[in-house]
C-alpha positions as CSV (number, residue, x, y, z in Angstrom):
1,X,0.0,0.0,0.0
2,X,1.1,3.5,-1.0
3,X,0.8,6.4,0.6
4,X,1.0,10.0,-0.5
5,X,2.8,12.3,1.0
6,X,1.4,14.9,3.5
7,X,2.4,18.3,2.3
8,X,-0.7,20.9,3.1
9,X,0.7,23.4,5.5
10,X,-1.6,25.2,8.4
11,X,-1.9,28.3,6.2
12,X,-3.4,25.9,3.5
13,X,-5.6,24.3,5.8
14,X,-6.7,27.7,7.0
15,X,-7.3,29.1,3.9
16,X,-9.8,26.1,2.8
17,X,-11.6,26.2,6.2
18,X,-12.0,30.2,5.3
19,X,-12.7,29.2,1.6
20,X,-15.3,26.4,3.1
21,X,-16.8,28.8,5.0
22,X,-17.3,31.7,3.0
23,X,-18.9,29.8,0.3
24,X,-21.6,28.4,2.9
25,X,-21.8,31.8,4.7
26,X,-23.2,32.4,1.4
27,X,-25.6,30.1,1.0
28,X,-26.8,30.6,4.9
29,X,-25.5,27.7,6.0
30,X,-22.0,29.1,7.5
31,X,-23.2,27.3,11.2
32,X,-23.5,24.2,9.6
33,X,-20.1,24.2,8.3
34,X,-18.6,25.3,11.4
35,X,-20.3,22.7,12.9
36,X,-19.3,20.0,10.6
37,X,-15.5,21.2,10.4
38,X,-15.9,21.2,14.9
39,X,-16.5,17.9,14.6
40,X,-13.9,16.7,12.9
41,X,-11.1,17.7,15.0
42,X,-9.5,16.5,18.0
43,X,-8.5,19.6,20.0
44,X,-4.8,18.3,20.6
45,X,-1.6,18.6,22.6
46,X,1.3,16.3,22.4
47,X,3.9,18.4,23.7
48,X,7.3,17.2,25.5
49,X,6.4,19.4,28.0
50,X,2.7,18.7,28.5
51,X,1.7,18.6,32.3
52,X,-1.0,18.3,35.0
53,X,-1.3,22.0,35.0
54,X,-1.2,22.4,31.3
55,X,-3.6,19.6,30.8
56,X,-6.0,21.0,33.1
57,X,-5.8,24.4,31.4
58,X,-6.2,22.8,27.9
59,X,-8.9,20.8,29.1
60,X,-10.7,24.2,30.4
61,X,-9.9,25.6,26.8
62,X,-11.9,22.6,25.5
63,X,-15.1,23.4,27.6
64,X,-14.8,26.9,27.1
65,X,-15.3,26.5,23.2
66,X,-19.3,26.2,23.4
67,X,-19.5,29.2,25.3
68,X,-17.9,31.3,22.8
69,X,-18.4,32.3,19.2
70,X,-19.4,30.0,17.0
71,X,-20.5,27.9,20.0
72,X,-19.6,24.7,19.2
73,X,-17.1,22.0,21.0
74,X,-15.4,19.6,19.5
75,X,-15.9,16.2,19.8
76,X,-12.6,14.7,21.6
77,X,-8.9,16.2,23.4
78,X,-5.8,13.9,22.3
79,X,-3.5,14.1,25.1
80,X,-0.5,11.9,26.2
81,X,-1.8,8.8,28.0
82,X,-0.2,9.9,31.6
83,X,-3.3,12.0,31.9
84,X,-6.6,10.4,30.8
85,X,-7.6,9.8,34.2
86,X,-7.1,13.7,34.6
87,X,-9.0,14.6,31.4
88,X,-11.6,11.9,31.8
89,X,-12.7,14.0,35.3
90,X,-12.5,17.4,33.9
91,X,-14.8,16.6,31.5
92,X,-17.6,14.4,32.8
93,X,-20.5,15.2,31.5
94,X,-19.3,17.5,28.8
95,X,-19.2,15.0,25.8
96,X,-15.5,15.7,25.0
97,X,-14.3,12.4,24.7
98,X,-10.6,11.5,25.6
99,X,-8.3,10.1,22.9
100,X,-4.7,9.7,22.8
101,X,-1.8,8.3,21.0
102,X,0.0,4.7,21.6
103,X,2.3,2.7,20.1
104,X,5.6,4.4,20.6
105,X,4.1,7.4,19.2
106,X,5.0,8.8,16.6
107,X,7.8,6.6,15.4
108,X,5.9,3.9,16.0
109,X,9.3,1.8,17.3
110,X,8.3,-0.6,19.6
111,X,8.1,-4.8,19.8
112,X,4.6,-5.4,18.9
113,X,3.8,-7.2,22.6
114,X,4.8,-3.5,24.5
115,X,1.9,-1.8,21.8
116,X,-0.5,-4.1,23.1
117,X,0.1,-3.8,26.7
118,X,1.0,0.6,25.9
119,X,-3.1,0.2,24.5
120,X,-4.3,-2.0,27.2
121,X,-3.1,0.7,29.7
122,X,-4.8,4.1,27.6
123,X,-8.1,1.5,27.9
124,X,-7.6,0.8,31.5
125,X,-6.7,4.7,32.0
126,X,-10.8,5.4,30.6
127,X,-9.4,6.6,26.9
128,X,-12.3,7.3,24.6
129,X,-10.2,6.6,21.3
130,X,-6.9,5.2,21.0
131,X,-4.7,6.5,17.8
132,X,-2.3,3.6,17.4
133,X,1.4,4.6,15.6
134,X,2.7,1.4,13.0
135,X,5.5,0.8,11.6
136,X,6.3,0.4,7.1
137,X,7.5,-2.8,8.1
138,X,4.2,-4.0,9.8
139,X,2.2,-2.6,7.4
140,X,3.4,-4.3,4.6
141,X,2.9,-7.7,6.9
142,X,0.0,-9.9,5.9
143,X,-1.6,-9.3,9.3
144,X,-4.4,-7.4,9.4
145,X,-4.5,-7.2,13.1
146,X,-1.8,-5.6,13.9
147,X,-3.1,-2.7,11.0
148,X,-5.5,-0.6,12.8
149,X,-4.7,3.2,13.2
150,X,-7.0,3.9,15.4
151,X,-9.5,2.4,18.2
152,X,-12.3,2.8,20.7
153,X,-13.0,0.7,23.3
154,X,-16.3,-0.2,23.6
């Protein structure tokens, strides 16, 4: 399987959001769009430096969305899996879901037994969605199960 290459910038992802928008703003349906292009983003941090403070200020940045212009939330946070627990009580009963990233992420370099027990733990921890890192080398494996890129735990 082939891949292409990822190559659109933030300004050219801005500028078709603004594009997107303009032409529905048009058409009256501008809070439609917004509402559609909310939900298909995780509000995300995966910083080196990411911490229980910063979490729980990201986490208020996350709630704060519907309360402001356009007043929509998005549907899920990606975080570091060293604070779901965290997360998962700073936003009970808000709808955010959790998600975050396992697998040796985001080289993805890791014997195949430590992803499974790195995903066993985010599940454990109460993540929503688990965005699991592979490698070329499994990929290109006949074994399917060890192909997802992503998860959620039902």
């Amino acid at each position: 399987m082939k891949f292409k290459p990822y190559n659109h910038s933030e300004v050219a992802l801005n500028e078709r959001i603004a594009l997107i928008l303009n032409e529905e703003k048009k058409k009256g349906h501008e809070k439609e769009a917004l509402r559609t292009i909310f939900q298909s983003i995780d509000f995300t941090t995966l910083e080196a430096f990411d911490n229980e403070a910063k979490i729980k200020d990201f986490c208020d940045k996350a709630l704060a969305f519907p309360k402001q212009k356009p007043y929509l939330s998005v549907p899920a946070i990606c975080i570091y899996s060293p604070f779901i627990r965290q997360a998962k009580k700073q936003l009970e009963g808000s709808g955010i879901r959790v998600a975050t990233v396992a697998c040796a992420f985001p080289s993805g370099m890791m014997p195949f037994d430590l992803k499974v027990k790195e995903v066993e733990y985010c599940i454990n921890e109460g993540a929503d969605e688990v965005d699991m890192v592979i490698t070329m080398k499994s990929s290109t494996k006949s074994r399917p199960s060890r192909k997802p890129a992503a998860t959620r735990p039902d």
